[in-house]
C-alpha distance (Angstrom), angle and dihedral (degrees) to the residues before:
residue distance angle dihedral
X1 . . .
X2 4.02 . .
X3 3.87 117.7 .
X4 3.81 116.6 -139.7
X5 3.66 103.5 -161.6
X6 3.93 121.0 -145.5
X7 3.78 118.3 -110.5
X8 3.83 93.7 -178.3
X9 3.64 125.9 25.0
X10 4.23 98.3 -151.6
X11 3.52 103.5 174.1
X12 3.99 119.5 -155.6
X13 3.56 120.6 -162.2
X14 4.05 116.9 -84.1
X15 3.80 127.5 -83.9
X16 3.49 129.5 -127.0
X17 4.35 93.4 -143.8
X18 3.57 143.3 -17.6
X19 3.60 110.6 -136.8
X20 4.16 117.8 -135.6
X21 3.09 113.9 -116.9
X22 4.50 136.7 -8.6
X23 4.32 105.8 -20.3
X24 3.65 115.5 -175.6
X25 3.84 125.1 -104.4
X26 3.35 93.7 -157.9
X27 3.61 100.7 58.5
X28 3.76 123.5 -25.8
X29 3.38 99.3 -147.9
X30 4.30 89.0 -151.4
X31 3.66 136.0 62.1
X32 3.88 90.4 -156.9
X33 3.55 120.5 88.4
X34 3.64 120.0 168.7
X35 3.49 99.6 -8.5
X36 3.79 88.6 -48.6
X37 4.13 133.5 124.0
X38 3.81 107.5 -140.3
X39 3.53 126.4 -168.6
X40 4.34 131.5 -153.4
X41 3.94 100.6 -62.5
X42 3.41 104.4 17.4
X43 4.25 110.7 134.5
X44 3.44 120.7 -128.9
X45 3.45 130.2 -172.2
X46 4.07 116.0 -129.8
X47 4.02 119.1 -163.4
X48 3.54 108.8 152.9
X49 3.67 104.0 57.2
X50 3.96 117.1 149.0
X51 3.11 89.6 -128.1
X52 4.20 106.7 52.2
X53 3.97 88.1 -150.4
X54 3.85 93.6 67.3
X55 3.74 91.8 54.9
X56 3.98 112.4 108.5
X57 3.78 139.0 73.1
X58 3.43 126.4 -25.6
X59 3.94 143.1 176.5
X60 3.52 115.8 -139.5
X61 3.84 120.3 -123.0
X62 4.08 110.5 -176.1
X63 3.75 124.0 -64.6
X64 3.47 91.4 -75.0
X65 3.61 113.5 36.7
X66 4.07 124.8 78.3
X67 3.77 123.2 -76.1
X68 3.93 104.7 -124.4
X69 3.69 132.3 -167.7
X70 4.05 119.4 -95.9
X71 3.75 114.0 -115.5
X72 3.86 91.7 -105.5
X73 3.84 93.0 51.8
X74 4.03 102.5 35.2
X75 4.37 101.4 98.3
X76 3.72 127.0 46.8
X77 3.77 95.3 -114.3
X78 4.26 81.1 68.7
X79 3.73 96.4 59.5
X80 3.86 132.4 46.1
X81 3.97 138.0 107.5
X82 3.49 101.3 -23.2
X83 3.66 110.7 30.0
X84 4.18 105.4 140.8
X85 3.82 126.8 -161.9
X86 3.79 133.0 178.1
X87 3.42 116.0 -136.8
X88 4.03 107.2 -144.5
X89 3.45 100.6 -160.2
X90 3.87 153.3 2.4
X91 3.62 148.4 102.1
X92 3.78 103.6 -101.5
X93 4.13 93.3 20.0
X94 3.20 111.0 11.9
X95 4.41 110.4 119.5
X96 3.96 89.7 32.0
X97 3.29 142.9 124.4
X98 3.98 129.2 -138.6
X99 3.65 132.7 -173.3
X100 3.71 124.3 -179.0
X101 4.12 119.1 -109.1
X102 3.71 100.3 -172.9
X103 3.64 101.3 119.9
X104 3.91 123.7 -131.2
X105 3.02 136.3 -36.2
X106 3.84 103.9 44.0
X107 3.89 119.3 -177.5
X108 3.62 107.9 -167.2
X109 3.71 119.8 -122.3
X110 4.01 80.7 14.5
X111 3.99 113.8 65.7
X112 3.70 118.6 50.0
X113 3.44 107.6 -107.2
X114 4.42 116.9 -142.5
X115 3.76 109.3 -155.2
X116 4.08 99.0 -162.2
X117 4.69 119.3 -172.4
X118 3.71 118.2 -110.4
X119 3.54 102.8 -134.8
X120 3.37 95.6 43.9
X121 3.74 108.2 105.7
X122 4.26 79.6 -40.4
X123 3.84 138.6 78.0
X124 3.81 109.8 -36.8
X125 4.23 132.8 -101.5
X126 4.20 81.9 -111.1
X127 4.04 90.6 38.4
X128 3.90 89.3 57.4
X129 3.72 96.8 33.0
X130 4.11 83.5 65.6
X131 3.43 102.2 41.2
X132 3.81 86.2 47.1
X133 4.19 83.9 57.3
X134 3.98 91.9 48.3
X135 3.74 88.4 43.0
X136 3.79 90.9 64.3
X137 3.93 102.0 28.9
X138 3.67 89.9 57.6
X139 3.67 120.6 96.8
């Protein structure tokens, strides 16, 4: 297993759940992902897309409205090697972190974007959860 290290720790705001597998943009047609009830404007966190460009943050609309992009994920200059998310809850994701591996330069809605667990093989839940506390107590 290769280790990408992190240059940049840019941490986004949490997620409520990261669906398994491809959701639809367009319209979802569920407000369960992962064993988890979401409600209007709830994030979630989508890394398995078919298509790699769709992968990335989203706010939740309703079963059948579009997914959109959170204000602090929306523009390419928000996302790149790096970007890490929490993901609150779930069955197969929930308590996790993910940070981004696609290397530079990222054009949203463009460049397939690889979401890839710290912990696994990588820096630790703990590891992360402290440098995330440095990260902001630094000045």
């Amino acid at each position: 297993m290769a280790f990408t290290p992190i240059t940049k720790g840019d941490y986004k705001n949490s997620v409520k759940a990261c669906p398994v597998g491809n959701v639809s943009i367009a319209a979802p047609g569920t407000s369960t992902f992962d064993g988890v009830s979401v409600s209007t404007g709830d994030r979630l966190l989508l890394k398995e897309q078919t298509l790699g460009q769709q992968n990335g943050l989203y706010r939740f609309n309703g079963p059948a409205s579009p997914l959109t992009r959170p204000d602090d994920a929306d523009t390419s200059d928000e996302v790149g090697p790096g970007t890490i998310v929490y993901v609150e809850q779930g069955t197969a994701n929930g308590a996790k972190w993910w940070y981004i591996t696609t290397p530079t330069p990222v054009v949203l809605g463009t460049t397939p974007l690889t979401f890839t667990q710290l912990g696994a093989g990588g820096a630790s839940a703990s590891d992360i959860a402290a440098a995330k506390k440095w990260a902001f107590t630094i000045s």
